[in-house]
N, C-alpha and C positions, 0 to 999 in steps of 0.2 A: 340649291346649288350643289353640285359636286367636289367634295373635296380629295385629294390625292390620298389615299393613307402614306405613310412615308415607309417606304424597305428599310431592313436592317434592324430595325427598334420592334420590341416586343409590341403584341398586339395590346399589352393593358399590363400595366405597372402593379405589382403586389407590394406594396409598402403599408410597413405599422400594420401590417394585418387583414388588410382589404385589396380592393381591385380599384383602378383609378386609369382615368385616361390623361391624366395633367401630370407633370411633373412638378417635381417641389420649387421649380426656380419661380423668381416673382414675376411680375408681366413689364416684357421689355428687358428683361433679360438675354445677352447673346450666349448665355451657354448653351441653351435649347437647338438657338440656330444650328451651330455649333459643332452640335450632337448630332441633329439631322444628317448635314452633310455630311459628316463624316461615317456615319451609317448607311447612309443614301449610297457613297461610293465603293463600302465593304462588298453591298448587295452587288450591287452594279459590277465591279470587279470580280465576282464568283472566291471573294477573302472570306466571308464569316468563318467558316470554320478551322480556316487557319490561324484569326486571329486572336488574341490574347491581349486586351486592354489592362493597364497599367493606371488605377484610378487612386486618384493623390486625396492629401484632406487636404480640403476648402469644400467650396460649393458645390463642384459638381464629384463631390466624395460619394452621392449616389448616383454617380452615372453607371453602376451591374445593374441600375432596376431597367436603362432602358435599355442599352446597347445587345442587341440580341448575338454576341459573339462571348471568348472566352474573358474571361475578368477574373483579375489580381487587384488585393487591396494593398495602398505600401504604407509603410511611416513616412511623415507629416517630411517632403522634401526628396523620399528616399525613391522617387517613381523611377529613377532609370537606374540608378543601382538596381533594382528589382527586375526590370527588362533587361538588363547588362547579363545577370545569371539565365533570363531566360531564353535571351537568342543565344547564348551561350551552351544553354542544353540541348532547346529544341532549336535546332538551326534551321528548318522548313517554316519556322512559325513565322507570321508578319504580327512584329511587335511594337504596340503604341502605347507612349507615354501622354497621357496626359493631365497638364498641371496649369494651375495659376499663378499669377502672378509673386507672391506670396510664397506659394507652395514651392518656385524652381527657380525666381529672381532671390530670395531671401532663403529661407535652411536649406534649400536645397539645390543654392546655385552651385557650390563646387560637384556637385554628382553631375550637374548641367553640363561644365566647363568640363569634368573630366571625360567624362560620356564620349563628349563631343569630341575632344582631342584625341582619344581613340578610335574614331570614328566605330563605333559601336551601330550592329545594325540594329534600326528604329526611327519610327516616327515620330518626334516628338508634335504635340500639337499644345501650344503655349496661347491659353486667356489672359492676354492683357486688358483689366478693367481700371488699372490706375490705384485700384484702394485692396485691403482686405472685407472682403462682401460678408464672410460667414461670420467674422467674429467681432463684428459691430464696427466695420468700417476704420480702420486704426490706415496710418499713415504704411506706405509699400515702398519695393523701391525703384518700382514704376510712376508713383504721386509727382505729379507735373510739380514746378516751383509756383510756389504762391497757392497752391491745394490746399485748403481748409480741411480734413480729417479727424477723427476723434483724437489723435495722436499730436496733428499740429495746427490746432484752433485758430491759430493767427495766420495760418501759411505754410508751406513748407520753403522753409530759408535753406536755398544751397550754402551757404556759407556757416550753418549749425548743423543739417541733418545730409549735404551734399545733394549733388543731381540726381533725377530722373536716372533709372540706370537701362541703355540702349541694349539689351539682350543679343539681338540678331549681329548688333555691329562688335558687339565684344566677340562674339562665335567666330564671327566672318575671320578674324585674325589667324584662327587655327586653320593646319593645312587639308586636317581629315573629310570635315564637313562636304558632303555632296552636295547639298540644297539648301537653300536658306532664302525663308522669302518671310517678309509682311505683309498682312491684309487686313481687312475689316471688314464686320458684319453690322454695319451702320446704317447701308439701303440695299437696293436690291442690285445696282450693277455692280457693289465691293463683294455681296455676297456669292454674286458668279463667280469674279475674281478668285474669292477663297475657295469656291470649288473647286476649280481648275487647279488650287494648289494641293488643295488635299489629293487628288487623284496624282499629282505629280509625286508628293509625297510617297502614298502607294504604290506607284510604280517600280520607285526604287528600291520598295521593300521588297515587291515579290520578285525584280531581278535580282536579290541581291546584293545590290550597289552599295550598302552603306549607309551612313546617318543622313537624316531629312528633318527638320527643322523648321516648323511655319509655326506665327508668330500671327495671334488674332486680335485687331483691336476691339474691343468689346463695350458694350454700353451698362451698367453698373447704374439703373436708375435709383435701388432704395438709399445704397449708400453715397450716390452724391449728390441724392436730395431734389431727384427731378422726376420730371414724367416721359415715359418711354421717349413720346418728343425731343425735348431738349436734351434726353440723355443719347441719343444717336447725333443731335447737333453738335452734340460737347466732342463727342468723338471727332469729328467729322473736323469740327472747327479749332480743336484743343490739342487734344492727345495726337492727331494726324501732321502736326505739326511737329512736333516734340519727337513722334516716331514715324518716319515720312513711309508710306506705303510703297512696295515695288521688292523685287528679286533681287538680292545682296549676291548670289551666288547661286549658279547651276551646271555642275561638271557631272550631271546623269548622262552625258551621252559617251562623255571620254571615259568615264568609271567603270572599271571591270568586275562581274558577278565575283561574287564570293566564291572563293577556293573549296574544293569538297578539305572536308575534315580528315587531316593525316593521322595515319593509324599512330595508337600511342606507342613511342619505344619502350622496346622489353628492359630490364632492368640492364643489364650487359652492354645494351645499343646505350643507353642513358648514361651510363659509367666508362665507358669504352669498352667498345670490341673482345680485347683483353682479359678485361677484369676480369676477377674468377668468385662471382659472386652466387651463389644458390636460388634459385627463383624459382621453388615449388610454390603452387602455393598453398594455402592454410587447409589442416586436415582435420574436420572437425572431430571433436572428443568430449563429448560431454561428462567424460569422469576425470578431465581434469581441474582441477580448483583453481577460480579465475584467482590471479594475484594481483593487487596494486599496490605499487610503486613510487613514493615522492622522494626525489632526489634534491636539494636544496644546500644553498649557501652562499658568496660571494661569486660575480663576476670575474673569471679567471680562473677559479679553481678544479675547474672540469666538471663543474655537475652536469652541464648540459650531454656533453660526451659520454658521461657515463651513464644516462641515462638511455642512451642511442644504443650505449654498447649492449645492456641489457634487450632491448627491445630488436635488434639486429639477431641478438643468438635466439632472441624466441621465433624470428620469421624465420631462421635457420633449422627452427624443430619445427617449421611448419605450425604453429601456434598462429593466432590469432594477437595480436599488438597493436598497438596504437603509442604514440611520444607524443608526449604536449608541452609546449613551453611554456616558460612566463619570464619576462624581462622586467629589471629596474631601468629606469631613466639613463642610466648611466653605463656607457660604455666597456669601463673596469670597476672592478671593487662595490658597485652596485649588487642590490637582491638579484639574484637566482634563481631559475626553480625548472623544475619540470617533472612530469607523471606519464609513469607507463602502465598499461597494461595487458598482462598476458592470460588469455585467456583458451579454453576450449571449443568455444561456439564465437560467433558473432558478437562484436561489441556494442552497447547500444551510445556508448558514450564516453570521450577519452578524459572527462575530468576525473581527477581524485580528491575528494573532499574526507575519505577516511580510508586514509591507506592502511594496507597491511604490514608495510615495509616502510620506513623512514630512515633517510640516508644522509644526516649533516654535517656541512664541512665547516660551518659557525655558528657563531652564538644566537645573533637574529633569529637565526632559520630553526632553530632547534626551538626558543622560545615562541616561536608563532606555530610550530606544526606538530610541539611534540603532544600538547593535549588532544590531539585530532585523532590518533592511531589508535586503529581498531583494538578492539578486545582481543588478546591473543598475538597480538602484535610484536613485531622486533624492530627496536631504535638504532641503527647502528652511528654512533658519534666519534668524530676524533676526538680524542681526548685532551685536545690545548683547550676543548669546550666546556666551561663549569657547567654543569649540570644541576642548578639552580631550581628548575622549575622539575617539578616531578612527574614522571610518566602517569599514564591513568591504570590503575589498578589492574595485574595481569597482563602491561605490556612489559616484555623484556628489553631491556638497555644493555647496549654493549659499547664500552669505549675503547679503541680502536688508533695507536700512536701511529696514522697513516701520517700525518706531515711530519714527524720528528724522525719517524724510519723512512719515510723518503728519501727525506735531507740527508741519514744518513749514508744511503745508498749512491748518495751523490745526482739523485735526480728530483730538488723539491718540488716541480711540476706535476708531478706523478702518484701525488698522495690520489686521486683518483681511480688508479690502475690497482693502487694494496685495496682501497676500499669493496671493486669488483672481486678482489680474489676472497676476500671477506663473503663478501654475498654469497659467491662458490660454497665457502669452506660453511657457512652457517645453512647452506640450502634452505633459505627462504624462497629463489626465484622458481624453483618450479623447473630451472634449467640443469643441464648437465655441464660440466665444468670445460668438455671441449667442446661447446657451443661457445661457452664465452670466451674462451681462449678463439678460436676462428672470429669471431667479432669483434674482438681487441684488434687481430690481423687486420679487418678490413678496413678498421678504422685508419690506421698507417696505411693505407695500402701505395700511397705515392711515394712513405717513407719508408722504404722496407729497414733503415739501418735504427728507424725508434719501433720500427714493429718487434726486430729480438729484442733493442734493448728494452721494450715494458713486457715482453713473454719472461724477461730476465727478473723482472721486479715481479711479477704474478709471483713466482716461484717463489722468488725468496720471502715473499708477502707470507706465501702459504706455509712456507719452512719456520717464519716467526712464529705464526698462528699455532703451528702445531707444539713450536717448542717453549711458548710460555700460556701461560693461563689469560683468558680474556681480562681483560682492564676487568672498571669496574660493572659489574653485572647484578641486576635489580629484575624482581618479578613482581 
């Protein structure tokens, strides 16, 4: 007898180190189905090379061995997160997520929900088997009520562990969704049916259109303890009931292709017209000494700004930069923090785990980052900060009355602004002093009447600086 090979799937699987013609699934399984079809329609459609499969953990977490197209592995839920960045990159690509039940009803239903509410372009292609298959059959949150599972031995009680949960019909609520159908690979005329969906699916992908969403009933014989028989019965007579087969939703004909991709605005076009901001950009210089940067302290007190202010006067020398945040929980008076850095060449990363420079405006901040500072280092602290804990051997501390000479300058907001002119006056950044003065301006730039008044406080910052001896200072 002749049998078809199937398109789309590799000629012979290389798993564990060999050549095999079976896949790992067990017999009676519909992921294989599954896989065919949805292979069978790549071919058929002239997609393999355009596409990029999005393979989730569960069961069919080796489906790169068949699928003869491109393949991304994701974290356990994370499959259209994963495709969100890739039709996001490569916009020509037709991107399929596919997940189990498990994997995209349970960790990974809000990336489903979100996905979808964005109408994000993608396939999704969703195995519904009712249980968890790969990791010994545990309770899902697709398991019909009254399902026996490893999880829920006596049943699954809606009124302890809640209902079945209907995927396609929670979808169907959002406005973005193009397509959304269920079907089943239970016989042979459900499995036409999901043909016909999956090619509906891809259709949408290569116009364009938008999110697609088919929803497979699947038969699961090891883990619910049947033989392929009765486990397409169960489907058929069980689960088909619970999740009724048929198209929730199909706007592929009213839905319009995707918009080509607008060029990005130049810095100017993004700030307005107006703005009078510099937009060269970075001039590499490999003999300048990269610098990093940790700015830190309470919410409110500008570190975040002045960490901007810094990293704005270095895109101003054409330097290479990077600003990174870090937030507390809390709106005001919460931790602080953030790290720049300016470098020469290209950055390969905008964290700071050993700065060169540390910049604190309390006591937390200074106790969590003062022992981090490189060898050769400079502390610079306000001085309301006891300095308790002691720097590491050869970094220099400088304490700095930026909140008490704010306050007295009549601006206590601003202890931020003396601390920049500090940086200036110590030349640790690597910058020139009318960088960071142009940088303090842009930062005001809707205020222009607090832009003199902190050029007024820079000065007089610098006028302190020169005219008394640094607080207290340790080597």
């Amino acid at each position: 007898m002749l049998q078809k090979r199937t398109s789309g799937m590799y000629e012979s699987f290389v798993r564990s180190g060999r050549e095999t013609h079976a896949t790992h699934y067990c017999a009676g399984c519909g992921h294989g189905i599954i896989h065919k079809i949805v292979a069978e329609a790549l071919a058929e459609m002239g997609l393999q090379d355009r596409t990029i499969m999005v393979n989730p953990i569960g069961c069919s977490v080796f489906g790169y061995y068949y699928w003869d197209c491109g393949n991304i592995g994701a974290a356990h839920g994370r499959a259209q997160a994963v495709a969100t960045a890739i039709n996001r990159t490569l916009r020509d690509a037709i991107v399929i997520a596919y997940q189990g039940d498990g994997d995209l009803a349970a960790i990974g239903f809000n990336n489903t929900f979100q996905a979808a509410s964005r109408g994000e372009h993608m396939a999704v292609f969703f195995a519904n088997n009712a249980i968890y298959g790969m990791t010994g059959g545990q309770m899902a949150p697709t398991s019909l009520a009254g399902m026996r599972t490893m999880t829920s031995p006596a049943g699954r009680d809606p009124g302890h562990e809640g209902y079945p949960m209907r995927v396609c019909e929670v979808l169907n609520q959002l406005k973005a969704p193009v397509y959304i159908e269920r079907v089943s690979v239970a016989d042979t005329p459900r499995i036409m049916r999901a043909r016909r969906a999956v090619r509906k699916a891809l259709e949408i992908q290569r116009e364009g259109k938008g999110y697609a969403f088919v929803e497979f009933i699947s038969p699961c014989p090891t883990s619910v303890g049947m033989d392929p028989v009765r486990a397409s019965r169960f489907c058929m007579e069980e689960m088909e009931r619970e999740f009724p087969l048929g198209c929730l939703r199909d706007h592929s004909e009213e839905a319009l292709p995707r918009a080509p991709r607008a060029s990005a605005p130049t810095v100017p076009q993004f700030f307005g017209q107006e703005a009078d901001i510099e937009t060269a950009a970075p001039a590499p210089d490999p003999a300048f000494r990269e610098r990093r940067l940790k700015f830190a302290g309470f919410g409110g007190q500008g570190v975040m700004s002045l960490g901007v202010c810094v990293a704005e006067a270095a895109r101003m020398e054409r330097r290479f930069t990077t600003w990174f945040p870090s937030y507390g929980p809390e709106q005001r008076g919460g931790a602080a923090a953030c790290s720049v850095v300016v470098a020469g060449q290209a950055i390969g990363s905008p964290a700071v785990d050993r700065p060169d420079v540390l910049v604190c405006m309390s006591l937390p901040a200074y106790e969590r980052f003062v022992g981090l500072v490189a060898p050769g280092g400079t502390v610079v602290v306000d001085d309301s900060v006891p300095c308790r804990v002691a720097a590491p051997a050869g970094v220099r501390v400088v304490a700095l009355p930026a909140t008490r000479l704010a306050t007295s300058l009549g601006a206590p907001k601003a202890a931020n602004t003396l601390m920049l002119a500090a940086l200036g006056r110590l030349e640790v950044t690597g910058l020139s002093r009318g960088s960071l003065l142009r940088a303090l301006d842009a930062s005001f730039r809707n205020k222009p009447a607090l832009a003199e008044k902190n050029r007024a406080l820079f000065a007089e910052a610098e006028a302190w600086i020169d005219a008394h001896p640094w607080g207290a200072q340790s080597e």
